[in-house]
N, C-alpha and C positions, 0 to 999 in steps of 0.2 A: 504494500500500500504506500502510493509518495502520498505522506501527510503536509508537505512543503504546499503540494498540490492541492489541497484538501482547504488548507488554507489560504490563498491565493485564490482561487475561484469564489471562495466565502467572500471576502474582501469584497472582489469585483463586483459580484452579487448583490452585496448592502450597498454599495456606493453608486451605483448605475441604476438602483432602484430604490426614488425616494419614498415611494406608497407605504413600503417596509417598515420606514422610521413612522408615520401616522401609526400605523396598524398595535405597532410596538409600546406608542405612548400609551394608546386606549389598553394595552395589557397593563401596563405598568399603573394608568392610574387609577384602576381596580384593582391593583393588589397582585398580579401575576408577572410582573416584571421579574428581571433576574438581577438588577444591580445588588450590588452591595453598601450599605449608606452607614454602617452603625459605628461609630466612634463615639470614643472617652475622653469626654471635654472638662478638661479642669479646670474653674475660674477660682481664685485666691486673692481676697483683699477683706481687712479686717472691716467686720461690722461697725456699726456705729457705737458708742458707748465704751467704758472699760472693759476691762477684761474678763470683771467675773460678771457682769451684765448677763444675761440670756442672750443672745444671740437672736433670736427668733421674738424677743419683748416686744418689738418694733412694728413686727409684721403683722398685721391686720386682715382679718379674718373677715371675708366675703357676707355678704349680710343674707346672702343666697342660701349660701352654705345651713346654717342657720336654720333657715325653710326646709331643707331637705330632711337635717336632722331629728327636727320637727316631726315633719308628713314625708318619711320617705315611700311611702309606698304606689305614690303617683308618680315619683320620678323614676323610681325602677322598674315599674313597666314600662315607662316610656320611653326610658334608655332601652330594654328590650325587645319592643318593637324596632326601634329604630337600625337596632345591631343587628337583628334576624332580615328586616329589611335591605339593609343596605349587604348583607354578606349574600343573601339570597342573587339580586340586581352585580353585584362584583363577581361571583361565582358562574356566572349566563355570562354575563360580557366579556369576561376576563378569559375566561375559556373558551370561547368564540375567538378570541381577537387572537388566543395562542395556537389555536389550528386554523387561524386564515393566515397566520404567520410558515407555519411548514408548508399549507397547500401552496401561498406564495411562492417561498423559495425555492420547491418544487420546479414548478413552471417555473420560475426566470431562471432554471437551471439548466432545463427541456427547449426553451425556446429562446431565450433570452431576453423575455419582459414578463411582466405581470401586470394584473389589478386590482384593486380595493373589489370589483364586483365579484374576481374570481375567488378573492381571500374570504370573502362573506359566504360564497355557495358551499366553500370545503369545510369554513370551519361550520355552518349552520349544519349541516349534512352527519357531521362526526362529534356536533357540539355534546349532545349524551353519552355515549361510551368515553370523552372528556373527561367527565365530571364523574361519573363509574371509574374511572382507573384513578381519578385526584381521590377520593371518596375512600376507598377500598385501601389504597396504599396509604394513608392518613391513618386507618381506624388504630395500628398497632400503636403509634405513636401516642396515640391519642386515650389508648387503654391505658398505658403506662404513664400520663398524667393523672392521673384517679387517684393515686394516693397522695399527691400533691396538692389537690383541689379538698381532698378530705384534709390532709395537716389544716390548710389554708381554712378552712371554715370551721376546724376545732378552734383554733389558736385565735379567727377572730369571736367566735362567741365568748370565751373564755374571757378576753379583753371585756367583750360588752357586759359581760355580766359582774364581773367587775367593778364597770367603771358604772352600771347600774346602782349597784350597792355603795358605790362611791368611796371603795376601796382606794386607801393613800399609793400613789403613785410607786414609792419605796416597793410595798408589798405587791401589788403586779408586776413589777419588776422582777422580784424574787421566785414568785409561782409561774411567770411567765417563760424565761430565759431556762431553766434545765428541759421543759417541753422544747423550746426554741432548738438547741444546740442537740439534742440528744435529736429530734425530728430531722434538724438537715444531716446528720453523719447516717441517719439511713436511706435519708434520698440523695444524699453524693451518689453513691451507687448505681441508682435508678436513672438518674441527669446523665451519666457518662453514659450509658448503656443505650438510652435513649436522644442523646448526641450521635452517638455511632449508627444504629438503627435509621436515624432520621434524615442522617446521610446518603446510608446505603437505600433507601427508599427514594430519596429524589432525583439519585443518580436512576433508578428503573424507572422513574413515574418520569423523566425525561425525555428517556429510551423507548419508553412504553407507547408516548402517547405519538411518536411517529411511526412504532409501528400502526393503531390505529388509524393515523392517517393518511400514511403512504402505503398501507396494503392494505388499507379495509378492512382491517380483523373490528372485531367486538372486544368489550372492554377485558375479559379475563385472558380471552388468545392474546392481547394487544399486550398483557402483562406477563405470559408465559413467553412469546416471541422476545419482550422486552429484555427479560432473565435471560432468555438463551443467549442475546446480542452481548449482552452485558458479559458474562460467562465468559464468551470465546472472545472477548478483544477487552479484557480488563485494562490491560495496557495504557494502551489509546483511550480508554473512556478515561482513565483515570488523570492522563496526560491532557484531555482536549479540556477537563474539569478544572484542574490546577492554569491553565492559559487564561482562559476566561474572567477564573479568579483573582488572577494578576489584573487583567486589563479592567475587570470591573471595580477593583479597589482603588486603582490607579487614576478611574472617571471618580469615582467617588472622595477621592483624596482631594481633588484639584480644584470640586467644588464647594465641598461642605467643609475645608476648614476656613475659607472668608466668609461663609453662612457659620458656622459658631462664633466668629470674632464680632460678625452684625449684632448677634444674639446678648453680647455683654453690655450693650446699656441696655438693653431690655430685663437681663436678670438683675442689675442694680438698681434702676426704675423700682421694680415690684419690691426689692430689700428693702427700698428704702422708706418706699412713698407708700407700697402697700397696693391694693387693686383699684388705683383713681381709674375715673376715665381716661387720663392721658396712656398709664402701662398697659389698660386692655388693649387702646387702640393699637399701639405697636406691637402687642402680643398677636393678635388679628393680624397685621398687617403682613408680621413677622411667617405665620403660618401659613400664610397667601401664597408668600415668593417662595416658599421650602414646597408647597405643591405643585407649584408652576415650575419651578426649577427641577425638582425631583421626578416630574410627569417627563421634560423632556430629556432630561439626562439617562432617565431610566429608560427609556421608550426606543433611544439610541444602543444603549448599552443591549435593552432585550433582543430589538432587532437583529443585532449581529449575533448575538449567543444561540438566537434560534438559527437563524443563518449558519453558522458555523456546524451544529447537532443536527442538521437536517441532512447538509451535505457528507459530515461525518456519517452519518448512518446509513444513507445512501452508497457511500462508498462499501462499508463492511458488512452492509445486509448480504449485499451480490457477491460477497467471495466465497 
């Protein structure tokens, strides 16, 4: 296999076919993008006040917040509609937009163009076994957070009851922290396992979903084909995996750290001043340009990543 080749035709691919980079955005800003954006941003500068001050005295507490604590029970189903809502609509379009993404580079590969009309027939056509292979390959993952969701809802009732009874600060401290430390040393174990796992699963559900779409299988053949691919060219998948992740840290590096630097009069704002009008505006404002930025930087980055996995697959399906 020239994988020299393999890349070099990717290239040409993405760059002679701008449809690709639309198609790419709308994955990305539903949540199926393949950038990478997550950095650790350190900002350091001493609070206001002495030293043995609180740190946090200053900060002022939403009058919102308040209401919620109140009457939460209107606000959490209305965050939950809204979360099932919006995952529901990202999960259709996002998976739409990621198989008109291969059938694309398919054709511009076959003939040497494509179209937004051709990307919408393949991925509309293949959109459900999509969403059966992301579904499926997820579930393991997603068993193995269950005992994390249980810690989490021990540890927060525990707190509220507590802090119900109006138990001194000291003493939840005390009753809190050996559950704390004793509960994450047995889910160390379970995060590593499930790190490893979550890997191995997106590298197949990658693999997977052009087998679905470059041979028409159904979602479980699309995952068993994907395993065999993956099997006989560990190599190279593992190699085409590590590229990508270079190049996508490397888009990610270049834009998000003068987007954290924008971000420090905004977290000094809020330190200092609290939630005026003026820090929400720039906190709004601030989230604006990190969706607008991040919609097109990711939409680039996914378009080539699928570009590159289609071609690679295409290449070692046929040998």
């Amino acid at each position: 296999m020239d994988y020299n080749k393999i890349i070099t035709e990717s290239i040409q691919i993405f760059w002679r076919n701008k449809s690709l980079w639309l198609v790419g955005m709308v994955a990305a800003f539903f949540g199926q993008g393949n950038g990478n954006y997550n950095f650790n941003f350190n900002y350091q500068q001493p609070f206001p006040g002495s030293s043995n001050k609180n740190p946090f005295s200053d900060f002022k507490i939403p009058s919102f917040v308040h209401d919620i604590i109140n009457n939460p029970i209107p606000y959490i189903v209305a965050v939950v509609v809204i979360i099932l809502g919006w995952w529901l609509l990202a999960t259709l379009l996002g998976w739409l937009a990621q198989g008109a993404l291969i059938g694309m580079v398919d054709e511009a590969d076959r003939t040497g163009a494509t179209s937004l009309g051709q990307g919408w027939q393949v991925g509309s056509e293949r959109l459900i076994h999509l969403v059966l292979i992301a579904v499926l390959l997820a579930l393991p993952t997603l068993l193995m957070l269950i005992p994390m969701a249980i810690w989490a809802i021990s540890l927060i009732t525990q707190i509220g009851v507590m802090a119900t009874h109006k138990v001194p600060t000291d003493k939840i401290a005390s009753a809190i922290l050996p559950l704390f430390f004793s509960t994450i040393a047995c889910l160390i174990p379970i995060i590593c396992i499930g790190g490893l796992l979550n890997f191995g699963l997106n590298l197949l559900k990658i693999i997977s979903m052009r087998s679905c779409v470059l041979e028409q299988l159904g979602a479980i053949d699309s995952i068993k084909r994907g395993w065999q691919v993956v099997r006989q060219n560990i190599g190279y998948t593992l190699l085409t995996w590590f590229l990508l992740l270079i190049g996508s840290s490397i888009f990610s590096f270049i834009v998000f750290i003068p987007m954290a630097i924008l971000g420090i009069p905004i977290i000094t704002s809020v330190i200092y001043q609290g939630w005026s009008s003026f820090s929400i505006g720039l906190v709004l404002m601030f989230v604006l340009v990190m969706i607008v930025v991040s919609t097109g930087i990711g939409g680039l980055v996914t378009s080539f990543n699928s570009t590159l996995w289609t071609k690679f697959y295409k290449e070692v399906a046929r040998d």
